[in-house]
Backbone as JSON, one array per atom type, in Angstrom:
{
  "sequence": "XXXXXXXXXXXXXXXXXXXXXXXXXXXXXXXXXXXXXXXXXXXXXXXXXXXXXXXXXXXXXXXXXXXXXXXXXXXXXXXXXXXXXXXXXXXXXXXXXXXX",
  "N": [[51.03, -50.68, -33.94], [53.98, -51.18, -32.68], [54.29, -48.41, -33.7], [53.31, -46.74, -31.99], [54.17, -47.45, -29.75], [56.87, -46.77, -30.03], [56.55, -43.82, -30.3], [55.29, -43.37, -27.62], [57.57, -44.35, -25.7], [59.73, -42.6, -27.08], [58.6, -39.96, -26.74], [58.66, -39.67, -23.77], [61.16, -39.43, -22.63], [62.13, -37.72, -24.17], [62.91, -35.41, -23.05], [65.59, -35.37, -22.0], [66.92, -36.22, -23.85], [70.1, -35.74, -25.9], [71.94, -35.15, -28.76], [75.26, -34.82, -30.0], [75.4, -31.92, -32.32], [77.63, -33.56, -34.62], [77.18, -35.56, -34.26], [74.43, -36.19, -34.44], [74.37, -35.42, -37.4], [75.74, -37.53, -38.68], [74.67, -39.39, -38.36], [72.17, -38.55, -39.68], [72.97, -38.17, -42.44], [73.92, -41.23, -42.92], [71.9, -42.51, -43.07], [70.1, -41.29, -44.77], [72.2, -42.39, -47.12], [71.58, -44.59, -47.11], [68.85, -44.82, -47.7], [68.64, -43.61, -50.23], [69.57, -45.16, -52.26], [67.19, -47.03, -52.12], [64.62, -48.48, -54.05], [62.5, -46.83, -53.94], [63.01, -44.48, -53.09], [64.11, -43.62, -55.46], [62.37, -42.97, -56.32], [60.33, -41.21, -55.5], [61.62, -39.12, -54.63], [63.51, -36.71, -53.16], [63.18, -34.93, -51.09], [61.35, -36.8, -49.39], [63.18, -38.56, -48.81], [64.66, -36.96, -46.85], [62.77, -36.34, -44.93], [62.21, -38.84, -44.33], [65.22, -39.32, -43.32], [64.96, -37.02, -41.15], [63.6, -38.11, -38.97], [64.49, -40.46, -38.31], [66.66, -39.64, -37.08], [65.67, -37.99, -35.33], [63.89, -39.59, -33.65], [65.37, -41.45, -32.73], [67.33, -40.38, -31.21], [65.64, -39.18, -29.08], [64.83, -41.71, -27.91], [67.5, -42.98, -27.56], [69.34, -41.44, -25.91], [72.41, -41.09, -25.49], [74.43, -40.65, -27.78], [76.96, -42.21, -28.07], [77.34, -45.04, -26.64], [74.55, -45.96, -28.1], [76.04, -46.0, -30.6], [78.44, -47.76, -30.3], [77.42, -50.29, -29.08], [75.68, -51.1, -31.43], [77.26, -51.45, -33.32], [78.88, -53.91, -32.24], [77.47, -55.52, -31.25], [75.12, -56.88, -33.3], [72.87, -58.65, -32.49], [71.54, -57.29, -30.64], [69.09, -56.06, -28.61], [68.95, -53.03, -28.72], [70.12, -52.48, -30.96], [67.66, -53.98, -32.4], [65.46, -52.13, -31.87], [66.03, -49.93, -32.63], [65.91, -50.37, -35.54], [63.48, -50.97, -35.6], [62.12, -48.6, -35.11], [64.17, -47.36, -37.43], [62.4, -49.01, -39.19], [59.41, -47.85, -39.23], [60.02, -45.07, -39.65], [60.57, -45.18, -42.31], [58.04, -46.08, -43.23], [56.25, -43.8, -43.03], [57.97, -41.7, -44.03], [57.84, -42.82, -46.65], [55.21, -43.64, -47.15], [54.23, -45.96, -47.21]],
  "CA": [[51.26, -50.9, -32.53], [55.17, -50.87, -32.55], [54.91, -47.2, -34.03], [52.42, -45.61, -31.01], [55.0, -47.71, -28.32], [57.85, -46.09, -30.17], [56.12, -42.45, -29.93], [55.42, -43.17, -25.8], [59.2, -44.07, -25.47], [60.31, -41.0, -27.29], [57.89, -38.42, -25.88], [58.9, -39.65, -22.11], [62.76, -39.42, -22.9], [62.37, -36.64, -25.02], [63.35, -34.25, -22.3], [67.2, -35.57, -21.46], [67.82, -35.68, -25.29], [70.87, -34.28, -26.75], [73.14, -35.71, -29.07], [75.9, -33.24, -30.47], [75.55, -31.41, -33.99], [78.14, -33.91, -35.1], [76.82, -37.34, -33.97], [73.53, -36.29, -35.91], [74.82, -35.44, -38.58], [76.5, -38.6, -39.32], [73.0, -40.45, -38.37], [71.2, -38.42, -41.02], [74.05, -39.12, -43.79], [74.2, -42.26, -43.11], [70.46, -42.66, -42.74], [70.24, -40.61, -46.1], [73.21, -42.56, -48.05], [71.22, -45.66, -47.18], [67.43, -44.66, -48.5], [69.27, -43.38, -51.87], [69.52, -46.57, -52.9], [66.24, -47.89, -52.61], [63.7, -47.41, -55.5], [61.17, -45.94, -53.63], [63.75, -43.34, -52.97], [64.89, -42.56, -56.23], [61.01, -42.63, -56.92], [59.71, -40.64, -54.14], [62.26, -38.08, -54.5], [64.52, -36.5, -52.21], [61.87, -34.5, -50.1], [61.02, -38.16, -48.83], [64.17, -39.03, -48.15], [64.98, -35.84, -46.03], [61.69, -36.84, -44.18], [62.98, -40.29, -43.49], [65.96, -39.14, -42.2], [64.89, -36.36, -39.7], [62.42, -38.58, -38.16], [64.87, -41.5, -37.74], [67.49, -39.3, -35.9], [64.93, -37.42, -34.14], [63.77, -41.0, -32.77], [66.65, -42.24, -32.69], [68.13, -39.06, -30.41], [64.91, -39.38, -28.28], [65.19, -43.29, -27.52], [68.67, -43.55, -27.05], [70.08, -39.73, -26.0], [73.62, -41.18, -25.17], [75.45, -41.79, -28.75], [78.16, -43.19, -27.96], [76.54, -45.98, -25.94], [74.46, -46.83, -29.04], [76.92, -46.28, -32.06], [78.89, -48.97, -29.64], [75.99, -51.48, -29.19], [74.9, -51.22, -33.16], [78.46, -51.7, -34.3], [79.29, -54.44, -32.1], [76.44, -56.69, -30.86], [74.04, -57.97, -33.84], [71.66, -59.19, -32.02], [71.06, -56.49, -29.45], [67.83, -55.37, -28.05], [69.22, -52.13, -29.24], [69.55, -52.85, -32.78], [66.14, -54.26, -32.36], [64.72, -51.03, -31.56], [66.95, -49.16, -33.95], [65.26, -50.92, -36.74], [61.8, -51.06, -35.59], [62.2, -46.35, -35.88], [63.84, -46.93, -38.93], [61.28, -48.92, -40.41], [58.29, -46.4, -39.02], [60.35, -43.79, -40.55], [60.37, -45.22, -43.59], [56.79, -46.29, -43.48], [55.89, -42.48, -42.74], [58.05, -40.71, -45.18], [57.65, -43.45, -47.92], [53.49, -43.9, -46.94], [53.73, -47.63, -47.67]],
  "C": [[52.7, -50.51, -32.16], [55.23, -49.23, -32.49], [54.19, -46.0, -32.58], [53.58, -46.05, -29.49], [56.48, -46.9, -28.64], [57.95, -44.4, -29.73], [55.96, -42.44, -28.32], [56.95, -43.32, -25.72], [59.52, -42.53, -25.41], [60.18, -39.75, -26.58], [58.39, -38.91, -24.44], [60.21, -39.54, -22.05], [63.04, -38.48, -23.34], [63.5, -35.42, -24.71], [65.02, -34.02, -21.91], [67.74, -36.02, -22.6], [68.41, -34.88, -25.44], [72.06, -35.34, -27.34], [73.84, -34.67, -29.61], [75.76, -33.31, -32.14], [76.17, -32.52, -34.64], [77.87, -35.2, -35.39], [75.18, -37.57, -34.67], [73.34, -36.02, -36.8], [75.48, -36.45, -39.22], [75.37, -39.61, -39.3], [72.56, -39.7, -39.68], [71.86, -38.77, -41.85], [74.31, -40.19, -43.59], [72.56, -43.15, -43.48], [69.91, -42.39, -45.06], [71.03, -41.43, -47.01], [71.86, -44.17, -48.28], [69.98, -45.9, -48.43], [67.51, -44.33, -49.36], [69.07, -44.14, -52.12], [68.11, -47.41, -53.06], [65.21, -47.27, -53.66], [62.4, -47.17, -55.05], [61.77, -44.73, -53.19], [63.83, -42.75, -54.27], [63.28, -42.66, -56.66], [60.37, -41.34, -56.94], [60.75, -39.23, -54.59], [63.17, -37.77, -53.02], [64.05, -36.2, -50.84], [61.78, -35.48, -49.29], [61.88, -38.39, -48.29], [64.76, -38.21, -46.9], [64.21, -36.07, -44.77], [62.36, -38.09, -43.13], [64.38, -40.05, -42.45], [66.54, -38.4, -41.22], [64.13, -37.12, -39.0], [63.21, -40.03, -37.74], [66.08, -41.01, -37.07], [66.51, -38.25, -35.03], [64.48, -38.12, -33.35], [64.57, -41.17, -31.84], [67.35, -41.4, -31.05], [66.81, -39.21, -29.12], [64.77, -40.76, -27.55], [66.65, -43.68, -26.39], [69.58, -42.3, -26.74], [71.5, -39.97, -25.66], [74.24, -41.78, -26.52], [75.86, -42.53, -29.21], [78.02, -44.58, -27.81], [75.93, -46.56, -27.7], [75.03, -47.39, -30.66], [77.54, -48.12, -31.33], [78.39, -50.35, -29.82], [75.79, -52.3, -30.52], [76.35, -51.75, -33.57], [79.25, -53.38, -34.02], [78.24, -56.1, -31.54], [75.14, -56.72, -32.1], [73.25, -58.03, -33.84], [70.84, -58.23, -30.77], [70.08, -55.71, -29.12], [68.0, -53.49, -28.77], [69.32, -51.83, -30.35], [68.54, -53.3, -33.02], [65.37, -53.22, -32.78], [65.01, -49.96, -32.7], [66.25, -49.49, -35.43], [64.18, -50.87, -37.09], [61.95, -49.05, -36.2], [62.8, -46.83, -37.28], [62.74, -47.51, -39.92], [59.75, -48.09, -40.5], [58.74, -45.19, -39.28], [59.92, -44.1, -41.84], [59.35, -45.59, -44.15], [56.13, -44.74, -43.26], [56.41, -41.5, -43.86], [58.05, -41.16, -46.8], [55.84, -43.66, -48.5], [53.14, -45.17, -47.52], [53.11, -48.52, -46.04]]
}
């Protein structure tokens, strides 16, 4: 349920996405440094992990197309509807490129 309300979000936002080269590139390596570590990563292989983390900044970039705004949010509020959401994509990433 979460993962088909996450896909309507995205696809209706899709269109006024743009984060710059630089700001997703630090989502996927960070995205990437994270899913190393778990042992369905070093299981799964890398492939998987690559998976996981185009599909949680391609979300991610479709959800929230202003950055700045949510590096901000995530870094400083906790509890925020925004980190909510942030969590729910990464874990339907990682239920997609892990297939658990």
């Amino acid at each position: 349920m979460v993962a088909c309300y996450l896909l309507v979000v995205a696809g209706a936002m899709g269109a006024q996405a743009h984060w710059s080269k630089a700001d997703n590139s630090k989502l996927r390596t960070t995205a990437f440094q994270a899913v190393a570590r778990t042992p369905m990563s070093r299981r799964a292989g890398v492939e998987n992990a690559t998976l996981y983390c185009t599909c949680s900044a391609g979300l991610m970039e479709k959800v929230y197309p202003d950055y700045a705004v949510v590096n901000a949010v995530t870094t400083k509020e906790p509890q925020s509807p925004v980190l909510h959401r942030a969590f729910e994509i990464f874990d339907f990433c990682y239920r997609r490129a892990f297939r658990r």
